[in-house]
PASEBA-1860 file (N, C-alpha, C; in nm, 3 decimals):
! residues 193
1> XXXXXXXX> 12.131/10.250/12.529/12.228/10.203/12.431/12.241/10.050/12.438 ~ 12.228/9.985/12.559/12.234/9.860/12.561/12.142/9.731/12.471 ~ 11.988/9.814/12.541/11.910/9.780/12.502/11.902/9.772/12.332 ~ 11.953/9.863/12.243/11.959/9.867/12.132/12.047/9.753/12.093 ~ 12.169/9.792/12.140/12.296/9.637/12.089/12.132/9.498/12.079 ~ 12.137/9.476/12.229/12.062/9.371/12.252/11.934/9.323/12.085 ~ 11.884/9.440/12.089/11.782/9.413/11.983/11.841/9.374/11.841 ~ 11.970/9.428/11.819/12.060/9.409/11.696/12.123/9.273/11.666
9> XXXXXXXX> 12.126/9.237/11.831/12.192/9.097/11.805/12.093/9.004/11.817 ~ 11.932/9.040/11.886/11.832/8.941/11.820/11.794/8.956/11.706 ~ 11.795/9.065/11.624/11.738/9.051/11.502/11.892/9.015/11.400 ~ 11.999/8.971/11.456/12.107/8.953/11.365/12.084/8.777/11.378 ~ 12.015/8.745/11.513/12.035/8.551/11.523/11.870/8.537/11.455 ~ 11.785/8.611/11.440/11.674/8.575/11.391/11.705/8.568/11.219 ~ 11.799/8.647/11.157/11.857/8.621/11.041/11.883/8.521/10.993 ~ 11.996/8.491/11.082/12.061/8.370/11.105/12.034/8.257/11.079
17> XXXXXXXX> 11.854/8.227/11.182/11.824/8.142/11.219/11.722/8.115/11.085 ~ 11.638/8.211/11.025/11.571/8.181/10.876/11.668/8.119/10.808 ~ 11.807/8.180/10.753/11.852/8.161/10.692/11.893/7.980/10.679 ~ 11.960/7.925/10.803/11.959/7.834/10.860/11.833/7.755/10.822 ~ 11.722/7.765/10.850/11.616/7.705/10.857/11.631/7.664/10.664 ~ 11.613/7.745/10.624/11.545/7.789/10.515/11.683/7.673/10.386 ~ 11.782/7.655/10.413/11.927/7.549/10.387/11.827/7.419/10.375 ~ 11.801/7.430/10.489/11.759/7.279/10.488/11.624/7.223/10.388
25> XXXXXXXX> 11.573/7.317/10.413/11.436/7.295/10.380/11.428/7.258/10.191 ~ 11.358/7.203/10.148/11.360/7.166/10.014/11.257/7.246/9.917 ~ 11.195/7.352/9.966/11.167/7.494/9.903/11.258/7.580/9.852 ~ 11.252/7.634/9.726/11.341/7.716/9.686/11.320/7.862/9.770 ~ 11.435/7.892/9.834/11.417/8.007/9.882/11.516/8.114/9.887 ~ 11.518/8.253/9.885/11.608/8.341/9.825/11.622/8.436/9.920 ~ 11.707/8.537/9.850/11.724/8.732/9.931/11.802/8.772/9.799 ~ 11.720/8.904/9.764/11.787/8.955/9.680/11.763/9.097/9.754
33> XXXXXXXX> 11.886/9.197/9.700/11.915/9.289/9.796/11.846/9.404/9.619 ~ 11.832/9.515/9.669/11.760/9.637/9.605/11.792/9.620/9.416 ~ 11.868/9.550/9.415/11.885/9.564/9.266/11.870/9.475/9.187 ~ 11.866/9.341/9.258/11.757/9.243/9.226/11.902/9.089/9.224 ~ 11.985/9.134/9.296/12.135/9.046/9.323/12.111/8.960/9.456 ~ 12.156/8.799/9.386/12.114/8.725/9.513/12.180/8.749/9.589 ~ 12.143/8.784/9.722/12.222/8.783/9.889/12.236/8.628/9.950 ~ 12.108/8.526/9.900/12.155/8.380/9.956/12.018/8.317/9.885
41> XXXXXXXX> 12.084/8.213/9.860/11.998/8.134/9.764/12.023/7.920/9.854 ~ 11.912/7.874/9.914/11.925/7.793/9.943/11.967/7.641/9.838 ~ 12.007/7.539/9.848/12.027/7.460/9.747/11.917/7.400/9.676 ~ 11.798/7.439/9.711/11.675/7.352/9.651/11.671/7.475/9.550 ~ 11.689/7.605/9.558/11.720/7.729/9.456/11.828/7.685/9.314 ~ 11.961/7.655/9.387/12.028/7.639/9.287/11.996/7.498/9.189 ~ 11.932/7.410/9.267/11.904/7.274/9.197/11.773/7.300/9.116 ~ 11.702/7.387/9.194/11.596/7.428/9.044/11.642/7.490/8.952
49> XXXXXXXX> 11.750/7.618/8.959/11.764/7.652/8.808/11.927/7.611/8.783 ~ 11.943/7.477/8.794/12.015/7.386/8.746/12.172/7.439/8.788 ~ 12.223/7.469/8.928/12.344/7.464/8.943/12.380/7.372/9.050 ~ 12.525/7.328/9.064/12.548/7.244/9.129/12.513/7.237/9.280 ~ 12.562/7.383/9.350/12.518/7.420/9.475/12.472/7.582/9.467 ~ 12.474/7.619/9.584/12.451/7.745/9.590/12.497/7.854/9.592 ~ 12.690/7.842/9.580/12.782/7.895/9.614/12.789/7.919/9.429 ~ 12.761/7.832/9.367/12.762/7.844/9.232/12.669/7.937/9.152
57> XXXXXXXX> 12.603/7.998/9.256/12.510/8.159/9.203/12.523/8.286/9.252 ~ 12.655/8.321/9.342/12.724/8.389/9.379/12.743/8.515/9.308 ~ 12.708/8.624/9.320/12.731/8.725/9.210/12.599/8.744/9.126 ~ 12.510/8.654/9.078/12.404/8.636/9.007/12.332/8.732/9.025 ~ 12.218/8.789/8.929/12.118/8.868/8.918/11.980/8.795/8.910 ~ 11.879/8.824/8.930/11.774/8.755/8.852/11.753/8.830/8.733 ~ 11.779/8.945/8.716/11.790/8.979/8.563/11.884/8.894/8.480 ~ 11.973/8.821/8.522/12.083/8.733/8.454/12.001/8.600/8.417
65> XXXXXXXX> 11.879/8.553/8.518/11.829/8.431/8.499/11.698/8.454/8.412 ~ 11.692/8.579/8.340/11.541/8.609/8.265/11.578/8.608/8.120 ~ 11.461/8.585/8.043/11.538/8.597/7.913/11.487/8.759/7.890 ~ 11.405/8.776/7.959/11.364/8.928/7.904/11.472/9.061/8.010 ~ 11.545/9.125/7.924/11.632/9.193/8.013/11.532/9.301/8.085 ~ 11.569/9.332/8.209/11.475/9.414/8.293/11.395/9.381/8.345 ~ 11.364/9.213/8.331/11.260/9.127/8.478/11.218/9.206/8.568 ~ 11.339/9.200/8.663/11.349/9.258/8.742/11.267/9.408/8.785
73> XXXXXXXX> 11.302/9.521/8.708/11.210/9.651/8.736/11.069/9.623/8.786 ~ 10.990/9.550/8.700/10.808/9.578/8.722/10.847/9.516/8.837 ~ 10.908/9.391/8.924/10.862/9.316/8.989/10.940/9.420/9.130 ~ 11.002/9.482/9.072/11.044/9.545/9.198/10.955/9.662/9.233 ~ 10.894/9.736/9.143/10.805/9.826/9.176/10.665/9.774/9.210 ~ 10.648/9.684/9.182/10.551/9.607/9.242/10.599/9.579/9.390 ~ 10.666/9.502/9.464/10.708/9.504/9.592/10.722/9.659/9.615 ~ 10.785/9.727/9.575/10.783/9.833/9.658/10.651/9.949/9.643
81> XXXXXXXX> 10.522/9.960/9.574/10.419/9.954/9.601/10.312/9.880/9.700 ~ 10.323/9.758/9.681/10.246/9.671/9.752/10.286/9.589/9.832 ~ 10.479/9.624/9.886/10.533/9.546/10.025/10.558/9.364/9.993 ~ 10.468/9.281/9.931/10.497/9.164/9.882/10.340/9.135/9.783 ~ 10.405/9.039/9.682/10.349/9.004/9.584/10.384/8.832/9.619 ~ 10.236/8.763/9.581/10.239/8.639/9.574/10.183/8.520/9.410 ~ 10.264/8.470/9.372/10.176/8.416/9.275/10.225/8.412/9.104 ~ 10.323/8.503/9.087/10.394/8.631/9.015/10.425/8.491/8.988
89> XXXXXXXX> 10.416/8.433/8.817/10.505/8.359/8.752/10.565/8.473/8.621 ~ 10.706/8.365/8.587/10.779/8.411/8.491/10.889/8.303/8.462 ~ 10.919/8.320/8.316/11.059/8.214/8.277/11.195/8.269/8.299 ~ 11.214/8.201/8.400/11.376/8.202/8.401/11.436/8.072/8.308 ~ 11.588/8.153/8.277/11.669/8.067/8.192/11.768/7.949/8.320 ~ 11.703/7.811/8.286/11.814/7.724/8.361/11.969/7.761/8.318 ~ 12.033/7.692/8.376/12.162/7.665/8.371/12.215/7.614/8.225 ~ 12.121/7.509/8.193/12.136/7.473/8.073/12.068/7.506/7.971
97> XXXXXXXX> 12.022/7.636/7.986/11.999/7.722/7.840/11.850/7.697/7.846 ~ 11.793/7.598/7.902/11.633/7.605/7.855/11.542/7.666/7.945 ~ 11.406/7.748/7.961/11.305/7.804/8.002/11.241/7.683/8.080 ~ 11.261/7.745/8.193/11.161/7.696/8.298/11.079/7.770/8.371 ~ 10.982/7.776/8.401/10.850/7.856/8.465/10.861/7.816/8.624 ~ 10.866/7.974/8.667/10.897/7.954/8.832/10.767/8.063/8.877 ~ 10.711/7.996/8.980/10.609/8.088/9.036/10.662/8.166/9.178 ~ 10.667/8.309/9.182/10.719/8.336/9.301/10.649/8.411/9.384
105> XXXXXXXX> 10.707/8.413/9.521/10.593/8.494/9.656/10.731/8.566/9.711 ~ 10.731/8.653/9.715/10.827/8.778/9.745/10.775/8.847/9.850 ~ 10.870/8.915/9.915/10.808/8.998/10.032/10.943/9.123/10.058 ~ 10.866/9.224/10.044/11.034/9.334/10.094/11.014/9.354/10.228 ~ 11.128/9.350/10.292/11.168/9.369/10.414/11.227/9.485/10.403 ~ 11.195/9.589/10.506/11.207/9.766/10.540/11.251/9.750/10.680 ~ 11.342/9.858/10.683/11.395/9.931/10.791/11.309/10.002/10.832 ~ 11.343/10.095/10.940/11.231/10.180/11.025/11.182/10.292/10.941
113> XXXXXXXX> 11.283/10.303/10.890/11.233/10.441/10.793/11.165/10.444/10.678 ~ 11.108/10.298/10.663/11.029/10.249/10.527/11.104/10.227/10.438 ~ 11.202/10.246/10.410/11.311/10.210/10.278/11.358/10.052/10.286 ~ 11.333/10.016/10.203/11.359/9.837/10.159/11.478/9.823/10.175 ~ 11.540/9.743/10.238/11.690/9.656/10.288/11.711/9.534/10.170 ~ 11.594/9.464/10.176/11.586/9.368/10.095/11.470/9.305/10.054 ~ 11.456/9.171/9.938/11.370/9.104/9.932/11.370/8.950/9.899 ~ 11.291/8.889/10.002/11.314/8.751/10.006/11.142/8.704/10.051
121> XXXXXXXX> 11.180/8.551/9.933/11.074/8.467/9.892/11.130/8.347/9.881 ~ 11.020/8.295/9.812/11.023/8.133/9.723/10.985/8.130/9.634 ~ 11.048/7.975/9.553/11.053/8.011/9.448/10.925/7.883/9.413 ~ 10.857/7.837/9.343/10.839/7.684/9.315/10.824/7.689/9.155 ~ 10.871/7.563/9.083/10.860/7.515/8.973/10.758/7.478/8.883 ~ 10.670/7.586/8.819/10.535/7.525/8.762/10.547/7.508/8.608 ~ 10.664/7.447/8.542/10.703/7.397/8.421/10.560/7.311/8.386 ~ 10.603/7.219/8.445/10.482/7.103/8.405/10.357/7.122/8.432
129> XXXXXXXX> 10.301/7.218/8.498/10.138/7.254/8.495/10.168/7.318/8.395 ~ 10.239/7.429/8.351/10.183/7.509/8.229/10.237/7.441/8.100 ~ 10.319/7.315/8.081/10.312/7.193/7.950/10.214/7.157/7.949 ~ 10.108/7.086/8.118/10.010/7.032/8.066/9.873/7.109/8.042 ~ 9.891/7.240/8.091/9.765/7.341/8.045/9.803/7.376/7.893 ~ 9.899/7.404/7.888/9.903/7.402/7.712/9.889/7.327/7.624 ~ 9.890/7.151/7.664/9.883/7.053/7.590/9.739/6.997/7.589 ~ 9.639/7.049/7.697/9.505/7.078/7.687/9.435/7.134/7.618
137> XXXXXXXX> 9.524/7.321/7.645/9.445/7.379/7.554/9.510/7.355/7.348 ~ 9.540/7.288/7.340/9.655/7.217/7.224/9.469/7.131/7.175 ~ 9.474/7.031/7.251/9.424/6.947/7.229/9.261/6.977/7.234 ~ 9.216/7.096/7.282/9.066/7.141/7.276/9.102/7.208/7.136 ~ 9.158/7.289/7.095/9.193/7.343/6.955/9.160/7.269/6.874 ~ 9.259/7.151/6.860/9.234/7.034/6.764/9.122/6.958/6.734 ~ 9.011/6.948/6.880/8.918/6.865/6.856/8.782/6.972/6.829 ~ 8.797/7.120/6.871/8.717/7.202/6.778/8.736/7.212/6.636
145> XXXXXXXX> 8.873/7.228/6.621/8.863/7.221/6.423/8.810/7.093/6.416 ~ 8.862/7.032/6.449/8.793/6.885/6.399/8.624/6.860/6.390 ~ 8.541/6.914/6.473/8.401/6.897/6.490/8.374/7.029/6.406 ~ 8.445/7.153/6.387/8.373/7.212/6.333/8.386/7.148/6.191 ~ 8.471/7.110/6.114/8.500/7.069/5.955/8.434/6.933/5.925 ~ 8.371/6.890/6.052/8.319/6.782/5.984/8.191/6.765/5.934 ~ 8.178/6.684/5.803/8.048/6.648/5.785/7.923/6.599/5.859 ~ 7.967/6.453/5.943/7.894/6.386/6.012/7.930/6.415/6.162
153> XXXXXXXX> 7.797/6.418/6.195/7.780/6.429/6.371/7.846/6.305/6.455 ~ 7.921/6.349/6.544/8.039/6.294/6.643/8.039/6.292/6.821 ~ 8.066/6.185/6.848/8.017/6.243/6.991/8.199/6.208/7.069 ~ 8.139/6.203/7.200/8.319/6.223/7.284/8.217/6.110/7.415 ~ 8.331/5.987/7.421/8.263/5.914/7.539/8.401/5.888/7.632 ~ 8.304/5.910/7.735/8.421/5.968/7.878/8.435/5.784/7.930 ~ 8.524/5.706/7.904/8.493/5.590/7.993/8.569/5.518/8.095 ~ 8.658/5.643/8.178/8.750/5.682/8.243/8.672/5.539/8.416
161> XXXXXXXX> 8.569/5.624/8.422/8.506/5.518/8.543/8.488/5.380/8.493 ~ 8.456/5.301/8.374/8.450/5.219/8.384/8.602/5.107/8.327 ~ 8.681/5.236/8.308/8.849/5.143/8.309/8.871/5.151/8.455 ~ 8.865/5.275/8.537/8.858/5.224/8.673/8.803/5.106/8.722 ~ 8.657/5.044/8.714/8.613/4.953/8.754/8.687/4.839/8.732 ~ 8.713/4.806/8.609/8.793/4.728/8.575/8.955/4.665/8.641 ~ 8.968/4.805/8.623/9.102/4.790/8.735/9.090/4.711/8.869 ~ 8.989/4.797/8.911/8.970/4.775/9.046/8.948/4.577/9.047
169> XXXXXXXX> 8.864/4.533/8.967/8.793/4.436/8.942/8.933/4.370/8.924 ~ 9.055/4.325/8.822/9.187/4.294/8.808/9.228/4.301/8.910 ~ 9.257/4.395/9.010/9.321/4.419/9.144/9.268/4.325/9.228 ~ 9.137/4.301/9.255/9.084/4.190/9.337/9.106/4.071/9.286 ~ 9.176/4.034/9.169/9.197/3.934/9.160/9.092/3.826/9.006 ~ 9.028/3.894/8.967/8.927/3.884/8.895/9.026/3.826/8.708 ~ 8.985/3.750/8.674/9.108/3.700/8.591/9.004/3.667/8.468 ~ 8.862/3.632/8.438/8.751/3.601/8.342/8.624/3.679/8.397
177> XXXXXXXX> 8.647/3.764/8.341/8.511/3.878/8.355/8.418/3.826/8.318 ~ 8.354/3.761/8.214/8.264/3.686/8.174/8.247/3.593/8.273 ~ 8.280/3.486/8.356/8.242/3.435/8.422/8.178/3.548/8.580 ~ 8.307/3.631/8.606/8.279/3.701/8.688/8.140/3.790/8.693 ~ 8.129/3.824/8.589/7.943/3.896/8.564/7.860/3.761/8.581 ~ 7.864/3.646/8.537/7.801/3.496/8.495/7.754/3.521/8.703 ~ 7.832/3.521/8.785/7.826/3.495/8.904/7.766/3.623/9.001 ~ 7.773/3.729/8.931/7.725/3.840/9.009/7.675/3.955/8.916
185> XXXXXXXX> 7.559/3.931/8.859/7.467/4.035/8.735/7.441/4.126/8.816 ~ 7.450/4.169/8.941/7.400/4.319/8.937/7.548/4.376/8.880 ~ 7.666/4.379/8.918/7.786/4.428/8.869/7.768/4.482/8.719 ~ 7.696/4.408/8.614/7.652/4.461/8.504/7.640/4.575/8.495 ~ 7.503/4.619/8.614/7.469/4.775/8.559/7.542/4.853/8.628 ~ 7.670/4.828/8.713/7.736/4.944/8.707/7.855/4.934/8.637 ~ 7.865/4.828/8.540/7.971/4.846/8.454/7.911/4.929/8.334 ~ 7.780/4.902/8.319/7.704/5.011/8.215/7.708/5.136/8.259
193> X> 7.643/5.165/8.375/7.636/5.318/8.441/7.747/5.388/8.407
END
């Protein structure tokens, strides 16, 4: 019987001590208990989906932070099939009404008897990769209609390395390029290359 207390009160300070850890840390990180209700949400959590602290998501669902009602279900039968899921994006609704894209890594935590206690992850913010994968694929769209409707043949010149050079060349101090090639012609052909 002792021995048991003993194990209860290390796995009650090992709680503790994630939990603790996990405050500080500037990863969004969570516990939601079987129905998908936060148990503790660190402040890098509440400052991603826009509340003041963390005490200010108290009561919360993540079905409350989805715009699609029932988030929650697939992602829970997914953990409880496959124990944790990593990678799993979806839009949650900020604080202030607008869609932000959160990528999450979940893991359920089970009692002895295999039945889930809870589930806790992280969260991270991939808003701006998927603006700028969309504003890519935006912009390959546009420049296919464009080549397909046109009359005359068109080409695409990449001259990304030689504004680098340039830079680089400004950075050292380089103030009349024309003289500066005048004094060192091999530089030429790798401003051509």
């Amino acid at each position: 019987l002792r021995l048991a207390t003993v194990r209860e009160e290390i796995a009650r300070n090992e709680r503790a001590n994630t939990i603790s850890v996990s405050r500080a840390f500037p990863m969004a990180f969570y516990r939601l208990d079987i129905e998908g209700r936060f148990l503790f949400v660190n402040e890098a959590t509440a400052r991603l989906l826009g509340y003041e602290d963390s005490t200010a998501m108290a009561g919360l669902t993540l079905s409350d932070l989805c715009f699609e009602p029932q988030c929650f279900e697939p992602l829970q039968q997914l953990l409880e099939r496959e124990g944790s899921i990593s990678g799993v994006e979806m839009e949650l609704r900020h604080r202030s009404g607008r869609g932000i894209w959160v990528q999450f890594h979940v893991h359920a935590f089970r009692d002895r008897s295999g039945s889930t206690v809870y589930y806790e992850g992280a969260a991270v913010d991939v808003s701006a990769r998927r603006r700028a994968f969309a504003t890519a694929e935006e912009v390959q769209r546009r420049l296919e209609s464009f080549f397909a409707r046109s009359q005359i043949g068109h080409w695409i010149e990449d001259f990304s390395a030689l504004m680098a050079w340039l830079e680089r060349l400004r950075e050292a101090g380089v103030t009349d390029l024309r003289a500066y090639l005048d004094a060192h012609p091999e530089e030429v052909l790798f401003g051509i290359d």
